[in-house]
MDAnalysis code that builds the backbone (N, CA, C; Angstrom):
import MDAnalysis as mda
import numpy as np

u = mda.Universe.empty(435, n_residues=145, atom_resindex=np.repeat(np.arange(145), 3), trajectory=True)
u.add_TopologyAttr("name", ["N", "CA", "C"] * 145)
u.add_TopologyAttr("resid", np.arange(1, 146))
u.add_TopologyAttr("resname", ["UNK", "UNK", "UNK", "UNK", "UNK", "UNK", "UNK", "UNK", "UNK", "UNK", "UNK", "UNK", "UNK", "UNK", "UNK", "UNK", "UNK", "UNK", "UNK", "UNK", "UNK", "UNK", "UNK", "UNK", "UNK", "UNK", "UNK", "UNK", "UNK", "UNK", "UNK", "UNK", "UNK", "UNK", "UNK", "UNK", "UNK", "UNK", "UNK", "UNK", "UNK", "UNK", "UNK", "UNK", "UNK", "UNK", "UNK", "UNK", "UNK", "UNK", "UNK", "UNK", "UNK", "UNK", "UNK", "UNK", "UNK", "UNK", "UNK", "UNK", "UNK", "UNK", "UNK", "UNK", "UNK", "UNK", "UNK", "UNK", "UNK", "UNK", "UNK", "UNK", "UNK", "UNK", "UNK", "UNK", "UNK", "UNK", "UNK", "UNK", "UNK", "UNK", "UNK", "UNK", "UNK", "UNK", "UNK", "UNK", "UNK", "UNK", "UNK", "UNK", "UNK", "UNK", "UNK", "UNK", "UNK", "UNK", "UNK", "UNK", "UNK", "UNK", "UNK", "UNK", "UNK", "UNK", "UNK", "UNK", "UNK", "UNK", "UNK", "UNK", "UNK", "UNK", "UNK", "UNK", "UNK", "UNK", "UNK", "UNK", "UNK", "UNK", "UNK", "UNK", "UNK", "UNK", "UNK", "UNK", "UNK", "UNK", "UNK", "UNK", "UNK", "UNK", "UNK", "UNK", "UNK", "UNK", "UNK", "UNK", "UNK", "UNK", "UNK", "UNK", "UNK"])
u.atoms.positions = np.array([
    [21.370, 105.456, 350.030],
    [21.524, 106.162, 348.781],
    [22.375, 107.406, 348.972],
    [22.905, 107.835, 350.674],
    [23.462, 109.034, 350.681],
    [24.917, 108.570, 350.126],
    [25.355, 107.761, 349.775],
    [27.030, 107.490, 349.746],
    [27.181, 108.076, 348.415],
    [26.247, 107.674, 347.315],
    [26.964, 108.447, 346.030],
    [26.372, 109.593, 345.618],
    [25.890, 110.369, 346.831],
    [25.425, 111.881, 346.411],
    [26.821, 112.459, 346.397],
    [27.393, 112.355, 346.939],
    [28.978, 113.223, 346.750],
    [29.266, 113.134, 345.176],
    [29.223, 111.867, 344.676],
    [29.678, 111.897, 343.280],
    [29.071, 112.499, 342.275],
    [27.573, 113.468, 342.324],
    [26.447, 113.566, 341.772],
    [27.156, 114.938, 341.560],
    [27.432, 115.587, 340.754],
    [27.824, 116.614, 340.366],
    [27.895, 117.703, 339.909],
    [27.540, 116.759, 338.300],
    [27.442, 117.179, 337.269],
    [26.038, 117.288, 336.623],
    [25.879, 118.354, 335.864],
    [24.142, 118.260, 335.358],
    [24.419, 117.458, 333.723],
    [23.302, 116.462, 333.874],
    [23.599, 115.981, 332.686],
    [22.050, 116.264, 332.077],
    [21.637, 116.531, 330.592],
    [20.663, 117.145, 330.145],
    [20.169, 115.823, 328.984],
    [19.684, 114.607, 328.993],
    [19.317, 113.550, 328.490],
    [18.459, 114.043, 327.547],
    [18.205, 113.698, 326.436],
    [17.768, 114.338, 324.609],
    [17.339, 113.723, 323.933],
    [16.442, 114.433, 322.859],
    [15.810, 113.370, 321.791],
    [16.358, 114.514, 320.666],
    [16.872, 113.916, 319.437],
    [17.222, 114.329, 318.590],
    [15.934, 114.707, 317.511],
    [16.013, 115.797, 317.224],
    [14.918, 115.911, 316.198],
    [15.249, 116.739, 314.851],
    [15.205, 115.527, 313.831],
    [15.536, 116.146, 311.964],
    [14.708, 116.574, 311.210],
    [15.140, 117.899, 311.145],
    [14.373, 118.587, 310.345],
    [14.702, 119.315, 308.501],
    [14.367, 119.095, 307.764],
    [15.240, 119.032, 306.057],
    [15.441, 120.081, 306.001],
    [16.490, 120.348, 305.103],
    [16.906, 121.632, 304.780],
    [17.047, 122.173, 303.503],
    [17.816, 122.932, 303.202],
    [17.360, 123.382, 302.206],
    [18.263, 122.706, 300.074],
    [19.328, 122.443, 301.227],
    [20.444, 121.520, 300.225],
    [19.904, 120.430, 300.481],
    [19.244, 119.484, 300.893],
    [18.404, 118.014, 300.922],
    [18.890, 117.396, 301.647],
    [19.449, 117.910, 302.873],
    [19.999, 117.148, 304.086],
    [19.048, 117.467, 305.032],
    [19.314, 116.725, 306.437],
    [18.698, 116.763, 307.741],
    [19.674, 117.671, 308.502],
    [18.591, 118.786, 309.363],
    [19.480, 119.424, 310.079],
    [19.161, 118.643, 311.694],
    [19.873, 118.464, 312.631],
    [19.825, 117.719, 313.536],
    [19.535, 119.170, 314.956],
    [18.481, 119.076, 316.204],
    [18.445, 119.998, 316.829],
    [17.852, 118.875, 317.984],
    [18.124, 119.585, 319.196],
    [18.088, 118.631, 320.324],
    [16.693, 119.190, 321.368],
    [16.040, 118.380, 321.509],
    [14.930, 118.708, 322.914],
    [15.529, 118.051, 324.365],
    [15.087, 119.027, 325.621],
    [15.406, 117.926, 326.262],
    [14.696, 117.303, 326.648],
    [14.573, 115.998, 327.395],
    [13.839, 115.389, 327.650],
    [13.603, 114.642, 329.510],
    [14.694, 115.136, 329.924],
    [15.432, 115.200, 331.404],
    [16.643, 115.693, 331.612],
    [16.691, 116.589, 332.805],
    [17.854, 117.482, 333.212],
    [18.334, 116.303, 334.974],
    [19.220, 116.144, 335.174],
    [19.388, 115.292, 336.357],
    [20.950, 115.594, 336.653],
    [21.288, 115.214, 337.720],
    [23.020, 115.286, 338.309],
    [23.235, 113.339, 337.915],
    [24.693, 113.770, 337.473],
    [25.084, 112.474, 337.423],
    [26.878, 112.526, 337.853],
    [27.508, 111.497, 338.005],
    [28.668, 111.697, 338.174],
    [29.569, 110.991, 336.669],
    [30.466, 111.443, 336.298],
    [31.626, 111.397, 335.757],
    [32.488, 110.259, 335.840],
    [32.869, 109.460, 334.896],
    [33.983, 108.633, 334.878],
    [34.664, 108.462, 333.368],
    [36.013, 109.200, 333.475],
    [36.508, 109.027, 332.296],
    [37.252, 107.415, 331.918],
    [36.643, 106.636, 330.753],
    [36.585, 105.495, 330.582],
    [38.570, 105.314, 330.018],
    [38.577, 106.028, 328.725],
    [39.924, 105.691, 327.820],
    [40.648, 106.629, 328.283],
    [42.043, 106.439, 328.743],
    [43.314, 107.731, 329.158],
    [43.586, 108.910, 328.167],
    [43.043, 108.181, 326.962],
    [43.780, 108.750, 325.580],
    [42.530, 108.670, 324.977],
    [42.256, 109.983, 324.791],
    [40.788, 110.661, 323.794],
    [41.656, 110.746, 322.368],
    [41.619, 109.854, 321.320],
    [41.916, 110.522, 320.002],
    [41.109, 110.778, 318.863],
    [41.153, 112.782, 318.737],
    [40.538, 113.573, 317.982],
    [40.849, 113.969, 316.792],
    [40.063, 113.748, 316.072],
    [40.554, 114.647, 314.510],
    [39.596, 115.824, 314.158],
    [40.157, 117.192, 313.972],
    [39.111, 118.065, 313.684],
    [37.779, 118.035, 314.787],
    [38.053, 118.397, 315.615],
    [36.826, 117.979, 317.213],
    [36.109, 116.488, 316.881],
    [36.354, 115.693, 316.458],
    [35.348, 114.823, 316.078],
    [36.125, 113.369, 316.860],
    [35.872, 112.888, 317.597],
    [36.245, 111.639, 318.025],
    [36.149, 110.655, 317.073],
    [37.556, 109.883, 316.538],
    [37.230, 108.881, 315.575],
    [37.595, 107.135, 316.149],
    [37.648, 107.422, 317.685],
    [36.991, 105.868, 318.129],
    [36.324, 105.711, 317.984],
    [35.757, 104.264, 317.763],
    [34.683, 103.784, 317.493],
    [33.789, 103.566, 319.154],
    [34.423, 103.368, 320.227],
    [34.182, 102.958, 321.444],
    [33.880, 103.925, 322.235],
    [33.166, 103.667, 323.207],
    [32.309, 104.570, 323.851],
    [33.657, 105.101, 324.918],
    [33.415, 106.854, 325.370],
    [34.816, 107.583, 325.703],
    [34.199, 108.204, 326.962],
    [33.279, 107.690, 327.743],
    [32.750, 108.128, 329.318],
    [31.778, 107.464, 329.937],
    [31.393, 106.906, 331.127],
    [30.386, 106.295, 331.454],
    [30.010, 107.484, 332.948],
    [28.452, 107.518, 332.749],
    [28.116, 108.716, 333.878],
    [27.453, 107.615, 335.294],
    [27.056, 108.370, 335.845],
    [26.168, 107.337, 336.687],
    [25.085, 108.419, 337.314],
    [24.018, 107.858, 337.299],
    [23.145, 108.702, 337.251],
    [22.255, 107.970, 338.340],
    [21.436, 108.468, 339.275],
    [19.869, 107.677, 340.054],
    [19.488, 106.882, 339.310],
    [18.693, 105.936, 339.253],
    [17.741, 104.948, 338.493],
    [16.415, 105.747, 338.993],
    [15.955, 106.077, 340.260],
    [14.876, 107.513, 340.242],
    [14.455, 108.371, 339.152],
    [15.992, 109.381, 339.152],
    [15.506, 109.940, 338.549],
    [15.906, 110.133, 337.065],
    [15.397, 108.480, 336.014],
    [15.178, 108.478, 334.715],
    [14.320, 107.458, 334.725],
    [13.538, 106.995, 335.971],
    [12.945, 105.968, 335.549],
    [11.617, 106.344, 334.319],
    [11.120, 107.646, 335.077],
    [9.875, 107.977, 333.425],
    [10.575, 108.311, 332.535],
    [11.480, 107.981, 332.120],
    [12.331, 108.767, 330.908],
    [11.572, 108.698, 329.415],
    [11.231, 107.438, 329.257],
    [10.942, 106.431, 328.084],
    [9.507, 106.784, 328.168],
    [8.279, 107.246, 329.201],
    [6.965, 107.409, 329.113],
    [6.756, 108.471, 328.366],
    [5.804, 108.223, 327.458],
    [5.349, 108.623, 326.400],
    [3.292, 108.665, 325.743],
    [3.417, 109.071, 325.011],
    [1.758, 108.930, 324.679],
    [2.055, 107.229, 323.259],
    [0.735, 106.568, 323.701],
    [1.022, 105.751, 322.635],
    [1.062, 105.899, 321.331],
    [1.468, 105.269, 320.842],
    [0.747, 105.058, 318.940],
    [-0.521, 104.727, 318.664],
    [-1.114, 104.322, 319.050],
    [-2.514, 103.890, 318.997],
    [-3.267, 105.404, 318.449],
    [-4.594, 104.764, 318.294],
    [-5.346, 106.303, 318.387],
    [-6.194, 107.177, 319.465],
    [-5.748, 106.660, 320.425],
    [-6.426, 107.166, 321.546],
    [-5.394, 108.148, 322.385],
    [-5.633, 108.744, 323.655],
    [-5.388, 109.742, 324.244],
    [-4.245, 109.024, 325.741],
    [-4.313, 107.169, 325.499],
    [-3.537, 107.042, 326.691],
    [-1.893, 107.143, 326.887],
    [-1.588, 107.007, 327.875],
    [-0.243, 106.841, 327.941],
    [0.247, 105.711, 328.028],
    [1.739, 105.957, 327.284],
    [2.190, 104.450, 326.972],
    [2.895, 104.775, 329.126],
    [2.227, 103.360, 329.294],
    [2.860, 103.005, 330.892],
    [3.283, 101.684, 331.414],
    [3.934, 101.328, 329.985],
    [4.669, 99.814, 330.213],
    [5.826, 100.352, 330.977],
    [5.987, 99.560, 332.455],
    [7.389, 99.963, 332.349],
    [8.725, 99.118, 331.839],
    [9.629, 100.316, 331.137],
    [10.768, 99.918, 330.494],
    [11.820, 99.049, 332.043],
    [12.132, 97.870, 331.083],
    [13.349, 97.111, 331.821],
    [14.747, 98.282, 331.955],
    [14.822, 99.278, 330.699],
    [15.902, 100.732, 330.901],
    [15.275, 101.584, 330.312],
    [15.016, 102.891, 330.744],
    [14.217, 103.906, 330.656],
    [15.324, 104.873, 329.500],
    [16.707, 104.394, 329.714],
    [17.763, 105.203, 328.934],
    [17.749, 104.337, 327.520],
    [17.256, 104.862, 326.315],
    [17.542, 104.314, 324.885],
    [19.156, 104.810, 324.075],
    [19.457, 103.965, 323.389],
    [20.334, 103.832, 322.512],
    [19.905, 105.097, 320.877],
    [18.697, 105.721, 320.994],
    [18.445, 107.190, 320.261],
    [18.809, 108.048, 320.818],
    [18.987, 108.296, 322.339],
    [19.342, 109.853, 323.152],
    [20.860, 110.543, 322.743],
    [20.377, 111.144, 323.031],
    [21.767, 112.556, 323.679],
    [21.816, 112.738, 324.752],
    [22.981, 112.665, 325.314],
    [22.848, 113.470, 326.756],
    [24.010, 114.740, 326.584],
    [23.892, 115.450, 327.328],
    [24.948, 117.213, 327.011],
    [25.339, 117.190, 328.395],
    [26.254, 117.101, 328.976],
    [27.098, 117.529, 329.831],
    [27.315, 118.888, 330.299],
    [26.847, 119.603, 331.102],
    [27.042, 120.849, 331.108],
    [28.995, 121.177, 331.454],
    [29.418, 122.627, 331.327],
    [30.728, 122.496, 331.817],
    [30.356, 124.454, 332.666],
    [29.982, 124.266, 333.630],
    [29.389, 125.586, 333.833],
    [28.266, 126.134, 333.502],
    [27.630, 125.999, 332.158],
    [26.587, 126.767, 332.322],
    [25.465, 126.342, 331.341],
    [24.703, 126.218, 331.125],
    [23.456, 125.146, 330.547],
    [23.994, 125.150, 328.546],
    [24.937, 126.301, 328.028],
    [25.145, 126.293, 326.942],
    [26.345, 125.769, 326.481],
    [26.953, 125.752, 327.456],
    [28.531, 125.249, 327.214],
    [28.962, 123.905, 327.617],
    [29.340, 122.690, 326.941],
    [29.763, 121.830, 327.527],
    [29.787, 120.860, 326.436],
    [29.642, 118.970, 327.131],
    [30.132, 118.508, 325.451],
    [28.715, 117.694, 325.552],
    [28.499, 116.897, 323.779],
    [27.198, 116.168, 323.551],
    [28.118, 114.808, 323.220],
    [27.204, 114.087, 324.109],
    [27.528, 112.451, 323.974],
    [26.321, 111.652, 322.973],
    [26.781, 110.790, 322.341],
    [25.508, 109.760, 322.197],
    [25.333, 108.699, 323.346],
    [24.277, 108.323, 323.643],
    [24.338, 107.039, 324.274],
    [24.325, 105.906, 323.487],
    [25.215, 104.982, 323.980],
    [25.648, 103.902, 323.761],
    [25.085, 102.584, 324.266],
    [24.899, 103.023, 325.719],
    [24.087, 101.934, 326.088],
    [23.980, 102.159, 327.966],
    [23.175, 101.313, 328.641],
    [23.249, 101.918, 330.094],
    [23.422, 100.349, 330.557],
    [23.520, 100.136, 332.019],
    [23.687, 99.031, 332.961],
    [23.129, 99.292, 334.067],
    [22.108, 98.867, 334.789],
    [21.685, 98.688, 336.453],
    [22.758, 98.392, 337.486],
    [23.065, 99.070, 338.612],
    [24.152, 98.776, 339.075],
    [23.754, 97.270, 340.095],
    [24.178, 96.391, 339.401],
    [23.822, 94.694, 340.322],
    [23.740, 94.996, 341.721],
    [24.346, 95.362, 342.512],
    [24.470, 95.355, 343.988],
    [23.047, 95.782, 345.069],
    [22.873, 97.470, 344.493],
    [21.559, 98.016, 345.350],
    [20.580, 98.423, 344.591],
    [20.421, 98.604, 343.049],
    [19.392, 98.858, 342.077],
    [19.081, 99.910, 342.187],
    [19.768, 100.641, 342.636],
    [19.825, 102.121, 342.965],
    [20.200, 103.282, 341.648],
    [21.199, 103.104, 340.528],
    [21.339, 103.845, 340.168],
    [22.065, 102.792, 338.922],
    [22.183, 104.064, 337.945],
    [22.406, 103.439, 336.489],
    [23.814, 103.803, 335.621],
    [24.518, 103.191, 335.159],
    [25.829, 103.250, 334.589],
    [25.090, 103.383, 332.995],
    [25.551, 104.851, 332.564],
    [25.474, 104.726, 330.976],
    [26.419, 105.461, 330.377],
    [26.365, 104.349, 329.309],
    [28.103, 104.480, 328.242],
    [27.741, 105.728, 327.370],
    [29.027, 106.126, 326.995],
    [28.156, 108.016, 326.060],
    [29.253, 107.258, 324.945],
    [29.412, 108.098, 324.017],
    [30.338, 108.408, 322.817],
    [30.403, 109.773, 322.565],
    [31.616, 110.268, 322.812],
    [31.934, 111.981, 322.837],
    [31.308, 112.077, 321.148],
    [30.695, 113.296, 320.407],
    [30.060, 114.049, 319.540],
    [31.054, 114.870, 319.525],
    [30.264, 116.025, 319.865],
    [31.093, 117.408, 320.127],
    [31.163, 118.303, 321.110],
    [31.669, 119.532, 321.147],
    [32.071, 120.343, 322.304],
    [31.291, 121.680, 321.595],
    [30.028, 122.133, 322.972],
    [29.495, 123.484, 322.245],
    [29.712, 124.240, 323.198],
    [29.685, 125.579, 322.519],
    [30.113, 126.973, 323.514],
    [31.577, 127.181, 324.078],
    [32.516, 125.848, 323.351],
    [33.846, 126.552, 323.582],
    [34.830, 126.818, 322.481],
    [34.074, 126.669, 321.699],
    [34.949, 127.378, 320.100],
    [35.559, 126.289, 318.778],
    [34.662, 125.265, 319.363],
    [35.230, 124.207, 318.279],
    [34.448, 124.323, 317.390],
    [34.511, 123.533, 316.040],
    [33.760, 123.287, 315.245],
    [32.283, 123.170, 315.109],
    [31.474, 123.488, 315.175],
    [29.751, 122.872, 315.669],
    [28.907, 122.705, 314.603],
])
């Protein structure tokens, strides 16, 4: 597992989105986190095209790679039921298609928010996990937010 610690880098901050109404009758959108971990970087498309900070591909614009360690509790949770246990099925991918993950770029406030798109087990050593983002936006460096 020491070969792709070199690539481990970057802090990536994995999220649950939470909407809360406002006052014009929309949802305001605010992020928890839900795991902080190093992952490495791979820029997927050569050509990011932006309108007004907003990415208007439809296709996912980075894939990270992250431990399979450390997200395997990602997804553990308390059940629905009415009792006090924990949900401890384990997930076939601990990474859902609801998260955020935030990219730091220096410093825990600045950097960009992806959606996830989707993740992959890497076939070979089951060691670690490929997940697709979709660029959002860029906070703490002066774009739009």
């Amino acid at each position: 597992m020491t070969y792709i610690a070199p690539k481990l880098k970057y802090r990536a901050h994995f999220q649950k989105g939470v909407y809360t109404p406002n006052d014009e009758g929309g949802l305001d959108i605010s992020y928890t986190d839900l795991k902080v971990c190093w992952c490495g970087i791979k820029n997927v498309s050569t050509y990011i095209q932006a309108v007004r900070n907003e990415s208007i591909t439809d296709v996912w614009t980075m894939e990270i790679l992250v431990r399979k360690s450390s997200v395997e509790r990602l997804g553990v949770g308390f059940s629905a039921g009415f009792s006090i246990g924990v949900d401890s099925i384990p997930d076939i991918n601990p990474v859902k298609a609801d998260m955020f993950c935030f990219i730091e770029a220096g410093t825990p406030y600045k950097g960009r928010l992806f959606k996830v798109v989707g993740s992959q087990l890497d076939e070979e050593n089951k060691e670690y996990l490929k997940v697709r983002l979709k660029e959002i936006e860029e906070h703490g460096t002066g774009g739009a937010e």
